[in-house]
C-alpha positions in Angstrom: 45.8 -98.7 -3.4 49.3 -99.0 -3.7 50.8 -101.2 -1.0 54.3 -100.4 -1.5 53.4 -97.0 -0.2 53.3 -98.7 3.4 56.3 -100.6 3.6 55.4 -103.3 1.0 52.3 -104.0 3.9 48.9 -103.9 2.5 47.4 -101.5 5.0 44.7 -102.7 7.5 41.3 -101.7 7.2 40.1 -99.9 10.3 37.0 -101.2 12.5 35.3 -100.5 15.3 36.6 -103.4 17.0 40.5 -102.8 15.8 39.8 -99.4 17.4 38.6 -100.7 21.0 41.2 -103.7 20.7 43.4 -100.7 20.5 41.8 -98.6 23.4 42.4 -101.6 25.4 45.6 -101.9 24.9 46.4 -98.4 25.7 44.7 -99.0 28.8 46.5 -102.3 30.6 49.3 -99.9 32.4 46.2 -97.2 33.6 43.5 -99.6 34.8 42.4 -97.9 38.5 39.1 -96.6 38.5 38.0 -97.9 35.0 34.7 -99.8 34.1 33.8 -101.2 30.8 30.4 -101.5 29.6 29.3 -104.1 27.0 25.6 -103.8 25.5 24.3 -107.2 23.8 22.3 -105.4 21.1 23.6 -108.3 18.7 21.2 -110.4 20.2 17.9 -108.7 20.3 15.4 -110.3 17.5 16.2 -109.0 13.9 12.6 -107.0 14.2 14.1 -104.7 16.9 17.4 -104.2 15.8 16.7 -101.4 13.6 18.8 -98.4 12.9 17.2 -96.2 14.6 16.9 -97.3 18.1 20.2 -98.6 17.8 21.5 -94.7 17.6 19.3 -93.5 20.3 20.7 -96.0 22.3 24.7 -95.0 21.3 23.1 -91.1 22.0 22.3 -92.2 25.5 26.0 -92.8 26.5 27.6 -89.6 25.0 26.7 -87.9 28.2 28.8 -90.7 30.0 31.7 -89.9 27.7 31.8 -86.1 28.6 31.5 -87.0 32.1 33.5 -89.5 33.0 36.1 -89.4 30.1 34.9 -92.2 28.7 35.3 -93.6 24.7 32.2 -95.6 23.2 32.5 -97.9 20.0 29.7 -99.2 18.1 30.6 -102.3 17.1 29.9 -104.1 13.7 27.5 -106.4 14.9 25.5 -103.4 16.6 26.8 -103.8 19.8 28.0 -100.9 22.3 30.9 -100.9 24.3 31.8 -97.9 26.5 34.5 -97.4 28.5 35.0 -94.6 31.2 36.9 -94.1 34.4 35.4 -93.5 37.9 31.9 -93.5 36.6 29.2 -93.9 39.5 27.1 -97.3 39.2 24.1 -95.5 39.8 24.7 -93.8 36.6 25.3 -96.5 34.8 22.2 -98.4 36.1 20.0 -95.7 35.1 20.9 -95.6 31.7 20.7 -99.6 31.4 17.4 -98.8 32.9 16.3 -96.7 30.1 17.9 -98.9 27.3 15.6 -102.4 28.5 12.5 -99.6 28.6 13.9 -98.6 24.7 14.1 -102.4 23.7 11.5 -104.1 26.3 9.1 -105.9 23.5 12.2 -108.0 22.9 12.9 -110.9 25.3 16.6 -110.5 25.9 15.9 -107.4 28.5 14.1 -109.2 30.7 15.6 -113.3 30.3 18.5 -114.4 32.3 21.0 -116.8 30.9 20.7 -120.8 32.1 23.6 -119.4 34.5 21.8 -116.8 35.6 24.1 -113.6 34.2 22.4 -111.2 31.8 22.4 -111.8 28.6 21.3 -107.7 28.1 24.4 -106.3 29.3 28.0 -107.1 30.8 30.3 -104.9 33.1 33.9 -105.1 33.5 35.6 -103.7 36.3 39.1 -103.6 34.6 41.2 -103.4 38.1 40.2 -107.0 38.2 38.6 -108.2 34.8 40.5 -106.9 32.9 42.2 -109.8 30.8 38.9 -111.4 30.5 38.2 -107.6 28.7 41.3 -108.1 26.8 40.8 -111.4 25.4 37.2 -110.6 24.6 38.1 -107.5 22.3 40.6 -109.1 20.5 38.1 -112.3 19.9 36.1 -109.7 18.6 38.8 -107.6 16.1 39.6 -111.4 15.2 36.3 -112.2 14.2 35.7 -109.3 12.1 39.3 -109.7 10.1 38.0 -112.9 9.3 34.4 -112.4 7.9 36.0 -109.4 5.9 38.5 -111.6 4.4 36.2 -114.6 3.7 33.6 -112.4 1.8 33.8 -112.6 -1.7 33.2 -108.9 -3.0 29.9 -109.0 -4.6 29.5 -107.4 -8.4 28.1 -104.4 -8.2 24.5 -103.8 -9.3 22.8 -101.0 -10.9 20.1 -99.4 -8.4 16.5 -99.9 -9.7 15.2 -96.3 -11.1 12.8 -95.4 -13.6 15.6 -95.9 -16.4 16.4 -99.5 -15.5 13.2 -99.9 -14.4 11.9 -99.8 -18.3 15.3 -102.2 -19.0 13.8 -104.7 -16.1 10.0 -104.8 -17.4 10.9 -105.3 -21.4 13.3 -107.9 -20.1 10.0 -109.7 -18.5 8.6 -111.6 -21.6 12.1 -113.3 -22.5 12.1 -114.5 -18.4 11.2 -117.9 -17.7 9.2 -116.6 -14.8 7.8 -120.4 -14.2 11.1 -121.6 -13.4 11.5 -119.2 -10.5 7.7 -119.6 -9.1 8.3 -121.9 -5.8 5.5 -123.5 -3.9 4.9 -124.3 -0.1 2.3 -126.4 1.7 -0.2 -125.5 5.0 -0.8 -128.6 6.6 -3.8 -128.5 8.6 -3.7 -130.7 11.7 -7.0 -133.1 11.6 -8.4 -134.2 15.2 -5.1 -135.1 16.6 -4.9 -138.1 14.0 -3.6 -137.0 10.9 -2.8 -133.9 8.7 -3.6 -132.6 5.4 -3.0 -129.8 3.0 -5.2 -127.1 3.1 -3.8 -124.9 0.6 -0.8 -124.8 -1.4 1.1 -121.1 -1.4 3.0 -120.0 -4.8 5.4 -117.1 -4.7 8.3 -115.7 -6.7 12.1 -116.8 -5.4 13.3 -112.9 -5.3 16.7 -114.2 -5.2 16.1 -116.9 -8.6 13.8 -113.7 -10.1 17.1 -111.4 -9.5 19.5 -114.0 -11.6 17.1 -114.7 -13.8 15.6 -111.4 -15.2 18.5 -108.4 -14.4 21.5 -109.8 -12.6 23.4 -106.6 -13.2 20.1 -104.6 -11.5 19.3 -104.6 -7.6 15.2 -104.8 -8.5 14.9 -104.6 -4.8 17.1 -101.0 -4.1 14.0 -99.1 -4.8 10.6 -100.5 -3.3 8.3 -98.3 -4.9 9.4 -98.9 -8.1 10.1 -102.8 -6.9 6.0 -102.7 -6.1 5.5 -101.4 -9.5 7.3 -104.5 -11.2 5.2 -106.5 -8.6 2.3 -105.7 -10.1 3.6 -106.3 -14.0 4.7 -109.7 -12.7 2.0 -110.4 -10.9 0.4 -110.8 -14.6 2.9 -113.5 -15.0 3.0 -115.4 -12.4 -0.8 -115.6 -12.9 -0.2 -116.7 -16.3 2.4 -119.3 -15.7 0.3 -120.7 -13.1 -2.7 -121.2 -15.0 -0.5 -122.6 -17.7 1.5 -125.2 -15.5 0.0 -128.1 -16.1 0.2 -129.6 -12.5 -0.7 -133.2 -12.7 -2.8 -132.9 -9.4 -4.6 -129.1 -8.3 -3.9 -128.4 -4.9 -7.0 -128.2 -2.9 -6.2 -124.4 -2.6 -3.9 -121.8 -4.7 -2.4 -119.5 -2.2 -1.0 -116.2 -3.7 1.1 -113.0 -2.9 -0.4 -110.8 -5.0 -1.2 -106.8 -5.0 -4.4 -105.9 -3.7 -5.0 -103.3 -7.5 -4.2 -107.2 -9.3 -7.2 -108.3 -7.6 -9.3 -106.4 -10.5 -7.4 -106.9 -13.2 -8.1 -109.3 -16.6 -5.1 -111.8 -15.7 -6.8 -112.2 -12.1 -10.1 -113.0 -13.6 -8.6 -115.2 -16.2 -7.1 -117.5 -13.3 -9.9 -117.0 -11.2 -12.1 -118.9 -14.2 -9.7 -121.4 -14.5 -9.3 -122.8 -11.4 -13.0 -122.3 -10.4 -15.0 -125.5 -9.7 -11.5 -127.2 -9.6 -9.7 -125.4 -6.5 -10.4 -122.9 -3.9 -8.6 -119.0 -4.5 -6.5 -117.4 -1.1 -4.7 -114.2 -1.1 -2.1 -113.1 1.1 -2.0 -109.8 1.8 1.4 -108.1 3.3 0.6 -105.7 6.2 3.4 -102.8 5.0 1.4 -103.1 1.3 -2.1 -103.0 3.9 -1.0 -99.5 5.1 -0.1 -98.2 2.1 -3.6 -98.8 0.8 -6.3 -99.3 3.8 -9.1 -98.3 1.5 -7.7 -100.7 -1.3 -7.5 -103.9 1.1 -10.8 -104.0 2.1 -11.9 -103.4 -1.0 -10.0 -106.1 -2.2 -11.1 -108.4 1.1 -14.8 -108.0 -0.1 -14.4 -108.9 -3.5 -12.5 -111.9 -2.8 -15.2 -112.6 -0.3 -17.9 -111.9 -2.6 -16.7 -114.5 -5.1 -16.0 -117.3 -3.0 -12.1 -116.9 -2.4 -10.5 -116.3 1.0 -7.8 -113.7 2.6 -4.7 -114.0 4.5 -2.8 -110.8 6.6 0.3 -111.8 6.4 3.8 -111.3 7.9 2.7 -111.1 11.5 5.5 -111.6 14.4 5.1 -111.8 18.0 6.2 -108.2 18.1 4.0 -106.6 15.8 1.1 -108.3 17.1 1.7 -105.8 20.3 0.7 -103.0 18.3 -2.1 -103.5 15.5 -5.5 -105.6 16.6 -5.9 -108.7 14.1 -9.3 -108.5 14.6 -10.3 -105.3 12.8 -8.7 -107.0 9.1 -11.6 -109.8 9.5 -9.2 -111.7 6.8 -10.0 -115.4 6.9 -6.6 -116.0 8.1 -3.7 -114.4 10.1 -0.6 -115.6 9.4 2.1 -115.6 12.0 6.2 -116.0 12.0 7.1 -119.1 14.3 10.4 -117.7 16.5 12.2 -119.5 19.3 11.6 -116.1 21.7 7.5 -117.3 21.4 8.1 -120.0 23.7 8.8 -117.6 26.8 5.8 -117.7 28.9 5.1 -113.7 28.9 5.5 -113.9 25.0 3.4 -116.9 24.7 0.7 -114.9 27.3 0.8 -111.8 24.8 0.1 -114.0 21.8 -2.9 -115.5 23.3 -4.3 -112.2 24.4 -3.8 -110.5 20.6 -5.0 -113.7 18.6 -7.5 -115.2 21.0 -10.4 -112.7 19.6 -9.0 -113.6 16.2 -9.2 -117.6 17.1 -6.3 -120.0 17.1 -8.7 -122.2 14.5 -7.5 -119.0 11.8 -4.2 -118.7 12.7 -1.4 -120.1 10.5 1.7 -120.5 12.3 4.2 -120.3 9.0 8.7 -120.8 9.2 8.2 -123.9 11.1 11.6 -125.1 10.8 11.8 -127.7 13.7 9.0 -129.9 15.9 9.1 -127.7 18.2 7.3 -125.0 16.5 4.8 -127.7 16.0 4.6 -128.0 19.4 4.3 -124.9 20.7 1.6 -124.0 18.3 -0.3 -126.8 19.0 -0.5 -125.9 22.5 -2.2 -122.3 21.9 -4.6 -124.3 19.4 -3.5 -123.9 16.1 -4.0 -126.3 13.8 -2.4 -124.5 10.7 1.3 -125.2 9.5 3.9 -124.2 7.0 7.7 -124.5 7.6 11.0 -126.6 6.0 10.0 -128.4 8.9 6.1 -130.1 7.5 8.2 -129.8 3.7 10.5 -132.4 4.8 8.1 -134.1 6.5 5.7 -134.6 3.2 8.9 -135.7 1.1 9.3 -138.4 4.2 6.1 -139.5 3.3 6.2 -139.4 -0.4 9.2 -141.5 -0.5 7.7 -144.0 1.9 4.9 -144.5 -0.6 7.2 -144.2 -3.8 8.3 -147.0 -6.0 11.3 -144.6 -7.7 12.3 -144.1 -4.2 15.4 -145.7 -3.5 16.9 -143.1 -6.6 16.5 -140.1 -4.9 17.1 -138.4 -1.7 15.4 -136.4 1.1 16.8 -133.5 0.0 15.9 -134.1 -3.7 12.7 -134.8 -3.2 12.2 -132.0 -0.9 13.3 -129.5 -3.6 11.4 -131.1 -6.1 7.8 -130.6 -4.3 9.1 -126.8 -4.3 9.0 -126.4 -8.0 6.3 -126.2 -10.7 8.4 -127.0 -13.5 12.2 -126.6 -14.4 15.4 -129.7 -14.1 14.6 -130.5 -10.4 11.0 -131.7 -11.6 12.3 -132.9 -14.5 14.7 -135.4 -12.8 11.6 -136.9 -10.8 10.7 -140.1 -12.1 6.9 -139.7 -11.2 5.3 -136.2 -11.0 2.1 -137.5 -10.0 3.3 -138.4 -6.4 4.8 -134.8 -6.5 1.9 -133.0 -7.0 -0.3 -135.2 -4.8 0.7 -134.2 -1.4 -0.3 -137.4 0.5 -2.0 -137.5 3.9 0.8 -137.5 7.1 0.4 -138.6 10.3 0.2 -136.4 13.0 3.2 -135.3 15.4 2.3 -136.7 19.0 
């Protein structure tokens, strides 16, 4: 755009915030009567913040608008703000009413701030608030200038269709596809005294897969086609896996896999390689479950028929209030560690979904601090993954190394995460790596 054509001024893009900053502006001089309504949607859990509920609840406030001559901005972070003159606080309270009913699996309807205020919604009375109002929408037009001007553009990708998706899958065999295979430990927690690795997880880095094998193609625009290259490099991971030449086999492979790879050639191939030298778990994603209830279970009882265990993944405290565990039967349930589960009524609704599953079969998985440890530990699960136990096995693998004092935490954190590539490469004994030693437990 030609700046020149605005007084030599590049011209400002417009946002929802730069357009309440300038409602409240207009306002200062006519303040008498008006109210201004702020709705912390920004701060529900990412699970609940989707689309759709967020424009029922900017639906619910049009009628205010009419009404009481209101305006109403969704802002960029999903947040409402409405503002209106003379409106009747019984009005308003019903509607806030409805929105915690719309939004009451997530904690933030129902938990009060350490000071006591809600952290749901905020109401100004501008006769008296009304600087506090002020400052607060231009805090928030600032805010939003300065993530747009600190983002980079990004290069724009091709979507995934069935033309690129042909360019993507040739493009597969000249893809190191080991180099972007990452690997995560569950630590089991052993009587109270120690821990140990019960299985070792390998999965694709989506973001390392993307660079690697078609930067200039979003392979993830399209998941129905993205499930079709799924199952192509399922084939590969297989193959690089059985090829990796780990110094030490974990007690357990652990895969993400498509429940149709389960009877394929490359599947078996693994399967005969590892048998008799580790166990076999799959981890199955419950979107990929629903897609294909007849195909899981057939899946389930071949895995179970051969030895080999299963995993229903990608549980969360609010999912678990709608879809019984317990009719899966999968070896294991795996579910996502967030802060929100340590609220007692979360942690009550957790133990009633997953106590007729057992706590023994749960894997609590994104540990990222102790006190996810903690918390699970407490409910009796004994099952751990998280950046939280990965730091804490390179900890313990540099205590016992003798090439130590070269490397960091960090290093050797990222090289446990690898199969093969320069980070394993730079380790001066890959034994240790792929050993996994014993750690002590957190008291």
């Amino acid at each position: 755009m030609n700046a020149g054509a605005f007084g030599g001024k590049p011209q400002e893009v417009v946002t929802p915030e730069s357009l309440l900053f300038d409602a409240a502006e207009r306002i200062g001089r006519l303040r008498e009567g008006r109210l201004a309504l702020h709705l912390h949607l920004s701060r529900l859990l990412p699970a609940n913040r989707e689309e759709g509920r967020i424009r029922i609840a900017f639906r619910m406030f049009e009628s205010m608008v009419t009404v009481y001559r209101g305006q109403i901005f969704l802002l960029s972070n999903s947040d409402i703000m409405l503002i209106c003159k003379d409106a009747q606080l019984s009005d308003l309270d019903a509607i806030v009413y409805k929105l915690r009913a719309l939004f009451s699996t997530d904690p933030l309807t129902y938990a009060e701030a350490a000071d006591g205020s809600d952290r749901f919604v905020a109401l100004y009375d501008l006769e008296c608030d009304y600087d506090a109002f002020f400052a607060l929408c231009g805090e928030m037009r600032d805010a939003v200038r300065k993530t747009k001007a600190d983002v980079a553009p990004q290069p724009k990708r091709l979507p995934l269709e069935a033309t690129t998706l042909v360019q993507v899958l040739d493009g597969i065999g000249n893809t190191d596809i080991a180099g972007v295979v990452r690997r995560q430990a569950c630590i089991r927690i052993v009587e109270h005294e120690s821990a140990e690795v019960e299985f070792q997880e390998f999965y694709m880095s989506i973001a390392d897969l993307q660079k690697a094998l078609a930067p200039d193609i979003d392979i993830l625009s399209n998941r129905w086609l993205f499930q079709h290259l799924s199952q192509e490099l399922d084939q590969q991971v297989l193959a690089a896996l059985g090829e990796s030449g780990l110094r030490v086999p974990p007690k357990a492979f652990s895969l993400n896999l498509n429940m149709s790879t389960i009877e394929t050639p490359a599947f078996q191939t693994f399967e005969a390689k590892v048998r008799g030298r580790a166990g076999l778990v799959v981890e199955f994603q419950m979107l990929d479950i629903f897609n294909n209830l007849e195909g899981f279970f057939r899946a389930r009882d071949r895995l179970r028929a051969r030895g080999h265990k299963s995993v229903l993944d990608g549980m969360t405290s609010v999912g678990l209030q709608f879809m019984d565990c317990e009719l899966f039967d999968t070896d294991y349930v795996k579910l996502s560690w967030s802060s929100d589960m340590q609220d007692d009524i979360r942690t009550a609704e957790i133990q009633h979904s997953l106590g007729p599953v057992g706590f023994d079969r749960v894997i609590l998985a994104r540990c990222e601090t102790e006190a996810a440890i903690t918390w699970g530990m407490s409910l009796g699960i004994r099952m751990f993954q998280g950046r939280f136990l990965d730091s804490l096995i390179a900890a313990t693998t540099m205590g016992a190394c003798r090439n130590a004092a070269a490397c960091t935490l960090a290093q050797c954190t990222q090289r446990h995460g690898v199969i093969t590539g320069t980070p394993r490469g730079e380790c001066a004994d890959n034994d240790m790596l792929d050993l996994f030693p014993s750690l002590q437990t957190l008291r």
